[in-house]
N, C-alpha and C positions, 0 to 999 in steps of 0.2 A: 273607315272600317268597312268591313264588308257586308254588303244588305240582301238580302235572300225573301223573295215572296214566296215561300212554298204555301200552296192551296190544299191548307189542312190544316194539325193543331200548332204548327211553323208558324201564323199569319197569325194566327190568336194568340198567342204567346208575345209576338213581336206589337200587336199592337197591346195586348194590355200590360206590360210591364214597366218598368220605369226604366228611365238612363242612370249609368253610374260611369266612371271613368274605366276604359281598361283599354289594353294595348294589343293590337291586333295589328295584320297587315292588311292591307287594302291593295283589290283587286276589283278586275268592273264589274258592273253590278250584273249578276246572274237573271238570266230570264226563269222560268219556274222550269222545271221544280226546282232550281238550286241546291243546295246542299241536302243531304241523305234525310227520307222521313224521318218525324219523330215516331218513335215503338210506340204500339198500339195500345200496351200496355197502361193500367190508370192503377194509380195507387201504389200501395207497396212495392207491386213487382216495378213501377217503373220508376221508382225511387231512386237517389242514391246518395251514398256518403254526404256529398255535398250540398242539397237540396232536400234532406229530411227533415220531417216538423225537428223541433227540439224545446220542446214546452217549459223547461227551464231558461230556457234564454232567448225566445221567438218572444218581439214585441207585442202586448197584449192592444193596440189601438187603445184610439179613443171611439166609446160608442155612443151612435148616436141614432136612438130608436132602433130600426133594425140595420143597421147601417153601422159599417167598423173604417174609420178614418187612419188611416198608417203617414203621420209627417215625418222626412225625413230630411237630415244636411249631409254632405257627405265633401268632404275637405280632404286633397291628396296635394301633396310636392310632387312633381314629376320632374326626372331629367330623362331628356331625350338626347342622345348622341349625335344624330342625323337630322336636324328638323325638316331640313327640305329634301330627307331624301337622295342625294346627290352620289353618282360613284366615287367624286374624287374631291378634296378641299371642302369634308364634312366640317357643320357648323353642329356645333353644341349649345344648347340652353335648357333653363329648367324653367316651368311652369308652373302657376297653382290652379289648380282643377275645383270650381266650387259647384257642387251641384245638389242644389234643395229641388224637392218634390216632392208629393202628395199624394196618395192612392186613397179612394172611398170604394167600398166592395158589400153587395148587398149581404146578407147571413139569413135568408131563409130556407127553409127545406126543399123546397120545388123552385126552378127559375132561377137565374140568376142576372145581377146588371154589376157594371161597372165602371171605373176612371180612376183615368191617374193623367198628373200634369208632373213635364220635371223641365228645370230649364239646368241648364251648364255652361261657365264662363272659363275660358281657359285665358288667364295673364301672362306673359311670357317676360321674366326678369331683363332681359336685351333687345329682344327684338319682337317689338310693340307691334309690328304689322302684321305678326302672325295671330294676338289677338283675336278670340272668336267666343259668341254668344250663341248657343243655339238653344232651342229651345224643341218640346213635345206634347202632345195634348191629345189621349186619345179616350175611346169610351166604347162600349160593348155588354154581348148581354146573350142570354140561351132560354128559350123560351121551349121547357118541355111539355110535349104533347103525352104522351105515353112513356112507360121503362123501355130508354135505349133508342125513343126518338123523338128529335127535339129539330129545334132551329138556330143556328147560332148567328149573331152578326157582329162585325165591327166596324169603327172610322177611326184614321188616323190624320194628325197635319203635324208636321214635322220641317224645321224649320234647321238647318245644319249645313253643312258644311264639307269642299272635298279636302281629305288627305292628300299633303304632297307626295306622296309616294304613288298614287295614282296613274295607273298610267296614261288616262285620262286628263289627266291634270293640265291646267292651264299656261302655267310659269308666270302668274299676276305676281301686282306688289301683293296681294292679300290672295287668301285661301280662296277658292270661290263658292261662293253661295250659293243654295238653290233649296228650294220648297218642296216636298215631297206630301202627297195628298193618298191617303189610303181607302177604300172602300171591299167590305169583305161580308158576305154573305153566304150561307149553307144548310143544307137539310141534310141530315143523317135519319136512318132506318135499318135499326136493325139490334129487332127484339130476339131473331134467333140467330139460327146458321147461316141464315141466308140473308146478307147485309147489302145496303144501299147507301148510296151517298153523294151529293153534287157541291161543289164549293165554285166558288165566283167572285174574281178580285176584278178591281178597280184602281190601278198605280196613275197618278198623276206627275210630273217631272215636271219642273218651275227654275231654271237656271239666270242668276244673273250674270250681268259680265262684269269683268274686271279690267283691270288698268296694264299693259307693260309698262316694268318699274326703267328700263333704257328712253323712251319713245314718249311716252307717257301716252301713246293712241289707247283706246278702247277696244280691247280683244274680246270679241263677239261671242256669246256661251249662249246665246237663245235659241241657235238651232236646235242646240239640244233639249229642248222642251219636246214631252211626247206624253201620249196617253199607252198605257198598255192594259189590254183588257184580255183575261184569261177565266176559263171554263173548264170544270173537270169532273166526271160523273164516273162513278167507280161503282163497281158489282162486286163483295166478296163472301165467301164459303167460305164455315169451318166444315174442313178435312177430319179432323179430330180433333179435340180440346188441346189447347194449345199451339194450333197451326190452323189460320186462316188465309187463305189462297184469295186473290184480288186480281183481278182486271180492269184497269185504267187507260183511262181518253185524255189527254188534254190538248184543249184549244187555244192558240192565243194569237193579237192582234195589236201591233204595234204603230201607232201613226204619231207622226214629227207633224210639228208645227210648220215648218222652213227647212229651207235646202241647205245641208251641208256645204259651205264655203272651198273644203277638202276634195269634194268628189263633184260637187256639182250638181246632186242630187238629195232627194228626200231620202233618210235612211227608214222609209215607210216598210214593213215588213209582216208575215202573218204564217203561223208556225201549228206543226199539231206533234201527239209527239199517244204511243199506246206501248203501255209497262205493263208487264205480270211479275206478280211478287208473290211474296207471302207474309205476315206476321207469324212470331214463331215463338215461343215460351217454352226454352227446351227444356229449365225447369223452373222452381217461385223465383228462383234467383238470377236466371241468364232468359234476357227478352230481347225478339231485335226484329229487325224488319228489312229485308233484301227485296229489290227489282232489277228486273230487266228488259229495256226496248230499245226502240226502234224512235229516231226523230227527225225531224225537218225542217228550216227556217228560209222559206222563200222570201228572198226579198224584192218587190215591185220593180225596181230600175236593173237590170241588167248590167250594169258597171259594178253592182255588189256581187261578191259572191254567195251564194244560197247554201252552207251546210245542212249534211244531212250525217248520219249516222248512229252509229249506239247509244244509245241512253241506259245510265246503271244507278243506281243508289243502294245507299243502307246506313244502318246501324246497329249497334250492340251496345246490350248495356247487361255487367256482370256484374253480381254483388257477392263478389268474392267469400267475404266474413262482414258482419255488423261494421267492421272497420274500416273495411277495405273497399273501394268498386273500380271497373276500368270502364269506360267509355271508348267506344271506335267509330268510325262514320267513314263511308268513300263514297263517289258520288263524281258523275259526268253530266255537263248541260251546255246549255249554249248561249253565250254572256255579250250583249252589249256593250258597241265601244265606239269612240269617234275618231281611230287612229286611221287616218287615210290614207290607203285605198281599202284598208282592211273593214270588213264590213262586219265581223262578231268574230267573240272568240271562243272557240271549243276548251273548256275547264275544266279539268279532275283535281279532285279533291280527295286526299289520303289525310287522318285525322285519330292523335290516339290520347287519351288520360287516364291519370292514376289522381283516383281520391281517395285520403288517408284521416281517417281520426286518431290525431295524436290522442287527445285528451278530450272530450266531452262535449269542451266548448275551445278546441286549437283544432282547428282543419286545415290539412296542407294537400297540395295538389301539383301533379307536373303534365305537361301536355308538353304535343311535340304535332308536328302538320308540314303534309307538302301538298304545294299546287301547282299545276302546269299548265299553264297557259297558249294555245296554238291561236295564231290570231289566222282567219280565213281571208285570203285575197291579197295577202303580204309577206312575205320571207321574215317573220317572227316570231322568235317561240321564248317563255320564261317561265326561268322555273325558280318557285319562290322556298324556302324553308324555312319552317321556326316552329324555336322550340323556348317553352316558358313554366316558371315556377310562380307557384303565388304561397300567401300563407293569412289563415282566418284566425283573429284571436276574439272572444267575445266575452267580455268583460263582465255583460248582465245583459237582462232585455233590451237597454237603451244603449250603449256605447260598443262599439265593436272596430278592432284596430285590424287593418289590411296589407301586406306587401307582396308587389308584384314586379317581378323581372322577364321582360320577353327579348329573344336577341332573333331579328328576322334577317336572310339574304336574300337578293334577290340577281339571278345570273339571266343574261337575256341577250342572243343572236342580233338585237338592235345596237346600235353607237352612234342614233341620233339624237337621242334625248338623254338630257343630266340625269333622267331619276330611273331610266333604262334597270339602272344593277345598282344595288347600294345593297349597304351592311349598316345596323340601325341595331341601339341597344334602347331600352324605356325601361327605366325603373319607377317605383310608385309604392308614395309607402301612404297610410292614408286614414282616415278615420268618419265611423260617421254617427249620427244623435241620431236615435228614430224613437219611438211612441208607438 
């Protein structure tokens, strides 16, 4: 799937929530910001269909002193039409997706801490080598100082697994593994119009290697072990209520462990990239958040090539009627890859949903998303589409039944690799216990 360290409430989000099965496509992993901020918005306004309390059917935990314990199982059948991916002499199987976890979340008035662990075993009815355990374990907390400025931190370790559709991908007998290590730290300020704010991640990369299933040699995945460390200090003004105008910095700093085998070099690199945006509440019910800059991504060896160019983000989020919301997001960055001689790849993101309350407790939802892919330093470009339904039924506070159909393409100027283009269907129908 695809992973995004955005340095803001993207990174807090990602590290405190839990894993559940869902069907995405996978593209390489974006350097920051990644995908379009989250709206600035808290509360009501940034609510929506999907994501509303619903005090009739929201698990009540178990409490314990000030502390609320949410266990949860979550059991899906999956078939996948494509498992590896491939343009031509697609293989089909189904899988069972089991994934228990755990969240404790503090409940007092000031401050806040918390954790959550989830692990996920995916068994595959045929073909046992696709077989994968991964697991997550993260924890966090907001230490406020005054109204509207606080401290926030988190840690993550993450233990998972790459997508054969990856363009990155290895072509092992098994998926390949790697360890991902989180570290996220920030101060916010900002009691009035005039706001402050610095955030500071910490991404750790831990790849193992894999086997070729012809050869049986050892296909080397350590070079792509890297530390990436990013900085982001942002100034924003409310203009008027409802429009707050922002000026951002980010810094960031990519270092490899070992030389790529491909190029012959470390893909060591160090990147800055300055946005002006706004948050915008154009009324309680339409919130969103637009930028626009300017980026950079120098990379140390000279045989890579160094992209530079526009940087853009955003999102919307409209709440049509109590029933109704739409979601949109686009978004340009500059994404990490080990495709040789290509040294990164410039990524836009186009991104739309409809969330719908049939009934109370039946939520339906359809998304649709393009991306496109320009790899720098290589005559390749892909462009990926997909478009997915899913459907919530929720039974009571403890049982809630799931289904989810995503059908992804993927077209791509390469013809050297099997997973280059493929067409890929994933249904998922699912269920889970929580407390």
């Amino acid at each position: 799937m695809k992973r995004t360290e955005t340095v803001s409430a993207a990174v807090v989000t990602l590290l405190l929530m839990g894993g559940t099965a869902v069907a995405q496509s996978v593209q390489p992993i974006p350097a920051f910001p990644g995908n379009a901020l989250e709206p600035s918005a808290v509360g009501p306004e940034g609510t929506t269909v999907a994501n509303r309390s619903r005090p009739d059917y929201d698990a009540l935990g178990l409490r314990q002193g000030s502390f609320i314990i949410h266990p949860s199982l979550a059991v899906a059948g999956v078939y996948d039409s494509n498992i590896f991916a491939t343009s031509s002499a697609a293989v089909s199987d189904f899988y069972a997706d089991l994934a228990p976890s755990i969240a404790i979340n503090s409940d007092w008035n000031r401050h806040a801490i918390g954790a959550s662990f989830s692990e996920e075993s995916k068994l595959y009815a045929s073909h046992s080598s696709e077989n994968v355990n991964n697991f997550n374990a993260n924890a966090g907390g907001r230490y406020d100082i005054e109204n509207q400025i606080y401290v926030v931190g988190a840690g993550a370790y993450t233990l998972t697994h790459e997508d054969r559709s990856s363009p990155n991908a290895a072509f092992g007998v098994n998926p390949t593994e790697y360890k991902q290590s989180i570290g996220y730290l920030g101060f916010v300020h900002q009691p009035g119009r005039l706001g402050f704010r610095v955030d500071g991640t910490l991404v750790s990369y831990d790849y193992n290697n894999t086997t070729n299933g012809a050869t049986g040699a050892t296909i080397n995945q350590q070079f792509r072990d890297r530390i990436e460390y990013t900085i982001a200090p942002r100034i924003s003004y409310e203009i008027i209520p409802g429009y707050r105008a922002f000026l951002r910095f980010v810094g960031n700093d990519r270092q490899y462990n070992a030389i790529d085998p491909g190029v012959g070099v470390k893909r060591n690199s160090h990147g800055w990239e300055v946005d002006a945006g706004t948050a915008v509440e154009i009324t309680r019910l339409i919130t969103g958040e637009i930028y626009v800059g300017y980026l950079e991504q120098d990379y140390q060896s000279p045989v890579l090539k160094s992209p530079q160019g526009v940087a853009f983000g955003g999102n919307l989020i409209w709440n049509i009627t109590p029933l109704w919301s739409i979601k949109a997001s686009a978004s340009q960055s500059v994404a990490e890859t080990d495709l040789a001689p290509a040294s990164s790849s410039t990524e836009s993101n186009l991104s739309v949903s409809v969330e719908h309350e049939l009934l109370r407790n039946v939520i339906l939802s359809g998304n649709a998303g393009y991306i496109h892919d320009s790899y720098n330093g290589v005559s390749r470009t892909d462009d990926t589409f997909l478009v997915g339904a899913s459907a919530k039924y929720l039974l009571n506070r403890n049982l809630r039944l799931s289904a989810d159909l995503t059908y992804s393409s993927r077209s791509s100027t390469s013809t050297n690799f099997s997973n280059a283009a493929f067409d890929r269907l994933i249904a998922i129908v699912g269920v889970q216990v929580g407390f």
